[in-house]
Residue frames as qw, qx, qy, qz and C-alpha x, y, z in Angstrom:
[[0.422, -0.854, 0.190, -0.239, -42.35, -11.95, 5.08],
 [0.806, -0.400, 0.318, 0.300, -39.61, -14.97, 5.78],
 [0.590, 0.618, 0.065, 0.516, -37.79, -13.56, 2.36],
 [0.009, -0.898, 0.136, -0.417, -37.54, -10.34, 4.08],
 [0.713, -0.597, 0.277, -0.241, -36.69, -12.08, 7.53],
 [0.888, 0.097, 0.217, 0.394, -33.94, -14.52, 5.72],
 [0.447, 0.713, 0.060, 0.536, -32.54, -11.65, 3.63],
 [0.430, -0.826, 0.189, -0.313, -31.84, -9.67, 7.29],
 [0.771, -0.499, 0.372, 0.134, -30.15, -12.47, 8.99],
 [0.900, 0.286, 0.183, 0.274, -27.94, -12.98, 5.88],
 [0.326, -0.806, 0.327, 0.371, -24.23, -11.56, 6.99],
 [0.802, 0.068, 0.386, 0.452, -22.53, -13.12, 4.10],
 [0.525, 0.661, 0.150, 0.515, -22.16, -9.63, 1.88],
 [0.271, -0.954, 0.098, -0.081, -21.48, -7.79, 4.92],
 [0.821, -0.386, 0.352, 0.230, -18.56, -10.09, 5.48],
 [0.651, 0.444, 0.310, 0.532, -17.46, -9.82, 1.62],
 [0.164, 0.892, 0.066, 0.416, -17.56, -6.02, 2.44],
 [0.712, -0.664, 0.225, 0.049, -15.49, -6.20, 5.51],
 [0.752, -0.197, 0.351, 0.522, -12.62, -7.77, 3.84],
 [0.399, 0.766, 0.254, 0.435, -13.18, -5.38, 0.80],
 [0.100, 0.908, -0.105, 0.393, -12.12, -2.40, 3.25],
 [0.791, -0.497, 0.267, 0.239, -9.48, -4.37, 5.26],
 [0.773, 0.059, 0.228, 0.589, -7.77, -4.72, 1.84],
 [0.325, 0.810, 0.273, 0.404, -8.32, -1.53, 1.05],
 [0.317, -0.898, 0.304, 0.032, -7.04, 0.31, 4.38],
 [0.849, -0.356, 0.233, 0.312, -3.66, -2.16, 3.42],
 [0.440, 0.781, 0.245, 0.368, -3.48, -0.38, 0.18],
 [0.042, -0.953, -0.021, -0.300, -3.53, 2.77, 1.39],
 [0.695, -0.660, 0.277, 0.068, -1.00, 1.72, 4.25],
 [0.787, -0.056, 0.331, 0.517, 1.85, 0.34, 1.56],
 [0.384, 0.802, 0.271, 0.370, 1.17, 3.60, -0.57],
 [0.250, -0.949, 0.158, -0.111, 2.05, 5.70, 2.17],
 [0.635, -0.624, 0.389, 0.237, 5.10, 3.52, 2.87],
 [0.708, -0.072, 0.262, 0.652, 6.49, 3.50, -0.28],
 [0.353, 0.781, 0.171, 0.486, 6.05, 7.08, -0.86],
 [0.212, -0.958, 0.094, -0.169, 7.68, 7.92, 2.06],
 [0.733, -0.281, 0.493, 0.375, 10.82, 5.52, 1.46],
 [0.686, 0.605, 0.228, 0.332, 10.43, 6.36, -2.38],
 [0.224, 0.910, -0.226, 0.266, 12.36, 10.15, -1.97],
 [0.511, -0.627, 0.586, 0.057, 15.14, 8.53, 0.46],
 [0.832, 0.196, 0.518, -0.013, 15.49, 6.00, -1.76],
 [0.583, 0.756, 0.230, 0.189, 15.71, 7.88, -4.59],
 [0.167, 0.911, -0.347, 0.145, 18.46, 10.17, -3.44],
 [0.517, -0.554, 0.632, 0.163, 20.81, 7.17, -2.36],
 [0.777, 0.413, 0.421, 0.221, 20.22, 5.50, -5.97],
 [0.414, 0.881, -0.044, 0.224, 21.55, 9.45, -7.13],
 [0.389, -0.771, 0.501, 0.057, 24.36, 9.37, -4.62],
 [0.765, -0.028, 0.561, 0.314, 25.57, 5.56, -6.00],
 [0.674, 0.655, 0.258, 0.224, 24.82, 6.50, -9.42],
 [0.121, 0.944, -0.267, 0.151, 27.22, 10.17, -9.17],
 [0.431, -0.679, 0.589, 0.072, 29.94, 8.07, -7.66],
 [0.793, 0.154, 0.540, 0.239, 30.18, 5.52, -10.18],
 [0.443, 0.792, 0.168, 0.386, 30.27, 8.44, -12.94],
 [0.346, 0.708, -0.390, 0.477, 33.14, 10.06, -11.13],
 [0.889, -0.350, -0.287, 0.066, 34.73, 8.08, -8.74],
 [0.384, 0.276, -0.315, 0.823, 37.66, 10.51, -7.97],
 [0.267, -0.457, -0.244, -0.813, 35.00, 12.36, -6.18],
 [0.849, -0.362, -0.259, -0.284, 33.44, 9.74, -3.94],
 [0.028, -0.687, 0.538, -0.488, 34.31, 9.59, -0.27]]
């Protein structure tokens, strides 16, 4: 019965699981920001890149 009654009061994997879905919601939180910087991003890299390849062009 004190196994069971030790095993209860022991917080130590809850705690290991806590941080487990802290890092996980941070994940999920940089994914979203760099997929929603990635297509802006991406069309000033094509805007640099077309002015260097014709530079008569570029305003």
């Amino acid at each position: 019965m004190q196994k069971f009654a030790r095993l209860f009061k022991n917080e130590s994997g809850a705690t290991a699981i806590e941080y487990g879905l802290i890092a996980a919601l941070i994940a999920v939180a940089i994914i979203g920001a760099v997929g929603a910087l990635g297509s802006s991003t991406s069309g000033q890299f094509n805007n640099i890149a077309n002015a260097i390849a014709d530079p008569a062009s570029a305003t």
